[in-house]
C-alpha positions in Angstrom: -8.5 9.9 4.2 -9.8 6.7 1.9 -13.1 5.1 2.9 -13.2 3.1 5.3 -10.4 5.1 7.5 -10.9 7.3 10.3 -7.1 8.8 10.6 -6.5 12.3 8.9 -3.3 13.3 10.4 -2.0 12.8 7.4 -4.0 14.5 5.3 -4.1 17.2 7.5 -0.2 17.6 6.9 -0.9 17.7 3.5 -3.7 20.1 3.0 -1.0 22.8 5.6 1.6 22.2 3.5 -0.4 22.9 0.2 -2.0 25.9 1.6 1.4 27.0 2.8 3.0 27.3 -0.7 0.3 28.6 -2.5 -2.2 26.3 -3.3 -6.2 26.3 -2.9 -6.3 22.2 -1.2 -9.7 21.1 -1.6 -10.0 18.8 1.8 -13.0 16.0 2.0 -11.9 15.4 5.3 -11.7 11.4 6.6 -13.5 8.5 5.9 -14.2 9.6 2.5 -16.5 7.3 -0.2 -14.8 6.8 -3.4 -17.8 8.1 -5.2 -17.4 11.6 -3.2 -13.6 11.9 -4.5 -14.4 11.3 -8.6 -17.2 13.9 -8.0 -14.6 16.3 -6.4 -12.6 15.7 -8.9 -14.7 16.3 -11.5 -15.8 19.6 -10.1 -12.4 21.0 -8.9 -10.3 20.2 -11.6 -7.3 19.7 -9.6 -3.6 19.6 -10.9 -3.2 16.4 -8.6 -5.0 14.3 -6.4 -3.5 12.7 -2.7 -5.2 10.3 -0.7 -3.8 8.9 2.6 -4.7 5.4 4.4 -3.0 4.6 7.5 -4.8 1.0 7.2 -4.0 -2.2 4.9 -7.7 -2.5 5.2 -7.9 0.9 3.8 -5.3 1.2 1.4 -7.1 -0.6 -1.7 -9.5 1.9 -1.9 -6.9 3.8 -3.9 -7.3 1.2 -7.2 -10.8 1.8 -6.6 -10.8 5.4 -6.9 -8.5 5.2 -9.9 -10.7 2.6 -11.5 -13.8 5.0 -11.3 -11.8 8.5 -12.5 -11.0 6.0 -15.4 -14.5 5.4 -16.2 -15.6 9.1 -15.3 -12.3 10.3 -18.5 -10.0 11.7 -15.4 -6.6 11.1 -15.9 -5.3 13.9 -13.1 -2.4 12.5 -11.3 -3.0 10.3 -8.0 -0.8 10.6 -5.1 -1.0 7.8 -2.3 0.3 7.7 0.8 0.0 6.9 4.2 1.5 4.6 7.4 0.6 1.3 6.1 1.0 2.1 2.0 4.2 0.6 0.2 5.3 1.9 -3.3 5.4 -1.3 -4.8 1.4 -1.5 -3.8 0.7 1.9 -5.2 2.7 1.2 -8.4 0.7 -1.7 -9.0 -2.0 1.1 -10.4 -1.4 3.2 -13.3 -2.1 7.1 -12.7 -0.6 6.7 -9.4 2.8 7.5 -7.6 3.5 6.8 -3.6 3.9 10.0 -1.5 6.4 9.4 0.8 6.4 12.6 3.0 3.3 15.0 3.3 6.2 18.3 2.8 6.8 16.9 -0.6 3.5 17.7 -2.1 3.7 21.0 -2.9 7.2 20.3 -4.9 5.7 17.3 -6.4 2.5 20.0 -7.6 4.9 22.5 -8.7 6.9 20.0 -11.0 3.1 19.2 -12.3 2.3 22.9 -12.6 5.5 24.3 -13.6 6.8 22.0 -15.4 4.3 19.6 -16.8 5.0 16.4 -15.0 3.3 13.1 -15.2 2.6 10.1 -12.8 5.1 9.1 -15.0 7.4 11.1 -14.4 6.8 11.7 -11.1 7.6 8.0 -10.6 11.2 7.8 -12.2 11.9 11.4 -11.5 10.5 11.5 -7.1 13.7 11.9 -5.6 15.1 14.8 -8.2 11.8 16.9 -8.1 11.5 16.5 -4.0 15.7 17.7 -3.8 16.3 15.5 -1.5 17.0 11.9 -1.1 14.3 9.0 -0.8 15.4 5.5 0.1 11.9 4.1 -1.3 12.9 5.7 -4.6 16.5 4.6 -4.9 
């Protein structure tokens, strides 16, 4: 979870269901300084990045994160979700696409993977690359 929040249910989800299909999840567990995530980044090279906040307190530390990957030449994709993130707020920050359901990020890293997908992409594309329906994408 973001700085600032203490909740990692989520991210806990997240990390199972990545380990489940396949992928190595690198967890930072909660409460996490931005700082801490651009250097995990830089030294994991991951094929996408999540970050829950279950806060609206918390939630802005994802532009923040963003804003320093920027400055550090990291472009990886950012996926933000959480109980008290919107899409609208996420979309308000380039690199980014809102996560609406912890089960949908291992589809949403095989569509990276598999068949090079951007934040872009992921963004128009959410509800086709999941399978399934999603009201905040429709």
């Amino acid at each position: 979870a973001v700085e600032g929040d203490p909740h990692d249910i989520g991210k806990n989800l997240i990390v199972m269901f990545l380990n489940a299909n396949g992928y190595e999840a690198v967890d930072l567990g909660r409460d996490v300084p931005n700082t801490k995530v651009v250097e995990a980044v830089k030294e994991n090279k991951p094929v996408l990045v999540t970050a829950t906040a279950l806060m609206t307190t918390t939630m802005t530390a994802f532009g923040k994160i963003i804003a320093l990957m920027q400055e550090a030449g990291l472009d990886t994709p950012f996926g933000c979700g959480g109980g008290a993130v919107r899409r609208d707020f996420v979309e308000e920050t380039p690199q980014t696409f809102y996560g609406v359901e912890a089960y949908h990020v291992p589809k949403l890293a095989d569509a990276i993977v598999d068949d090079g997908k951007t934040w872009e992409d992921i963004r128009k594309e959410y509800s086709d690359i999941v399978g399934e329906y999603v009201a905040a994408y429709s």
